[in-house]
C-alpha positions in Angstrom: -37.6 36.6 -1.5 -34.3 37.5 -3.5 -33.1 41.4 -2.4 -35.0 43.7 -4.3 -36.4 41.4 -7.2 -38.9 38.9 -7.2 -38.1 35.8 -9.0 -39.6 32.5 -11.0 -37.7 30.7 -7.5 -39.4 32.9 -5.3 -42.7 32.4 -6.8 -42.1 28.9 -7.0 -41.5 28.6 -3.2 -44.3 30.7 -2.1 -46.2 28.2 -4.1 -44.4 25.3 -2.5 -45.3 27.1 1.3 -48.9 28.0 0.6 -50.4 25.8 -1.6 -48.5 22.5 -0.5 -46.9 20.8 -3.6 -43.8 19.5 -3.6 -41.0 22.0 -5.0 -40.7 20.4 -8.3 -44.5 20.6 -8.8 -44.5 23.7 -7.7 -42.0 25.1 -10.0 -43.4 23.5 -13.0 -46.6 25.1 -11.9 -45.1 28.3 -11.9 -43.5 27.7 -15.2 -46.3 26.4 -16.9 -48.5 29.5 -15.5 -45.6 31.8 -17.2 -45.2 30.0 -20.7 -49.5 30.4 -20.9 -48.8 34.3 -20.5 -45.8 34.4 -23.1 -48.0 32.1 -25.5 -50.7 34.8 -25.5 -48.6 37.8 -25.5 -46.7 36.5 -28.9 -50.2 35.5 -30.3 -51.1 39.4 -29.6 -53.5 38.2 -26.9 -54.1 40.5 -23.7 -53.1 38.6 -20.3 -55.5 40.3 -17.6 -54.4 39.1 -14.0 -57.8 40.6 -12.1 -56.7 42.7 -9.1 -53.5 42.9 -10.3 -53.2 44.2 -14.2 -53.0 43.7 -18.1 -50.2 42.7 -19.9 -50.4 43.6 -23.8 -48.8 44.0 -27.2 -48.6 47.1 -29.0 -47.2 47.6 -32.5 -45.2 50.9 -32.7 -44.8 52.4 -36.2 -41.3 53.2 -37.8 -39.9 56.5 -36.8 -37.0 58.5 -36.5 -35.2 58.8 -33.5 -31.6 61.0 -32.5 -28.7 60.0 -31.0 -28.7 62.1 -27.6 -25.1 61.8 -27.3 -24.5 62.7 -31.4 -28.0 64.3 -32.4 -27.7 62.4 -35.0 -31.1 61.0 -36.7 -31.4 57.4 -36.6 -34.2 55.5 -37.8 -36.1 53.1 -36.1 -38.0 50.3 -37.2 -41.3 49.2 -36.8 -41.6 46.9 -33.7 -44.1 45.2 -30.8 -43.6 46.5 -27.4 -44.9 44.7 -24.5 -47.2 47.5 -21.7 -48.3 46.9 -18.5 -51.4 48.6 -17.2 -51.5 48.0 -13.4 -55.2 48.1 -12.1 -56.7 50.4 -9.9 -56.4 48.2 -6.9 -52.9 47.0 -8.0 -52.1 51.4 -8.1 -53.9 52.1 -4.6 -51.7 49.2 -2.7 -48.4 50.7 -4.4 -49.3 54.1 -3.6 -50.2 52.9 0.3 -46.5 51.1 0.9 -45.5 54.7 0.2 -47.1 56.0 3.2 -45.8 53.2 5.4 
């Protein structure tokens, strides 16, 4: 695993050790697996992963915001925001590696 970050490579090699596909099969898996979570996502679809967490859209209304630096008002458009809402178990494993 890359320092710090987990990556599509890292994925795709875990797969390549566990599952036994070659590396090529095993990325595409990987990438295939990713581009069916995107797809959803932009289609305003929720991506539940079960022990792990949801992935979803959320539209955000136009607002104004302020410069910190400035304090200047600034508007900000409407926009979609992507959240993540880890699950309970996903939360409890987190919180142990604290204790360790």
């Amino acid at each position: 695993m890359s320092e710090g970050t987990l990556t599509r490579m890292d994925l795709s090699e875990a797969v390549f050790r566990e599952v036994g596909l070659s590396r090529n099969e095993s990325a595409d898996l990987v990438e295939s697996v990713i581009r069916h979570m995107s797809d959803a996502l932009v289609n305003g679809e929720s991506v539940k992963v079960s022990s792990f967490g949801t992935f979803s859209v959320r539209s955000k209304n136009a607002r104004v915001g302020r410069n910190p630096k400035t304090g200047e008002e600034v508007p900000i458009e409407p926009r979609r925001v992507l959240t993540f809402r880890p699950s309970h178990l996903m939360k409890e494993r987190v919180d142990a590696g604290n204790k360790s």
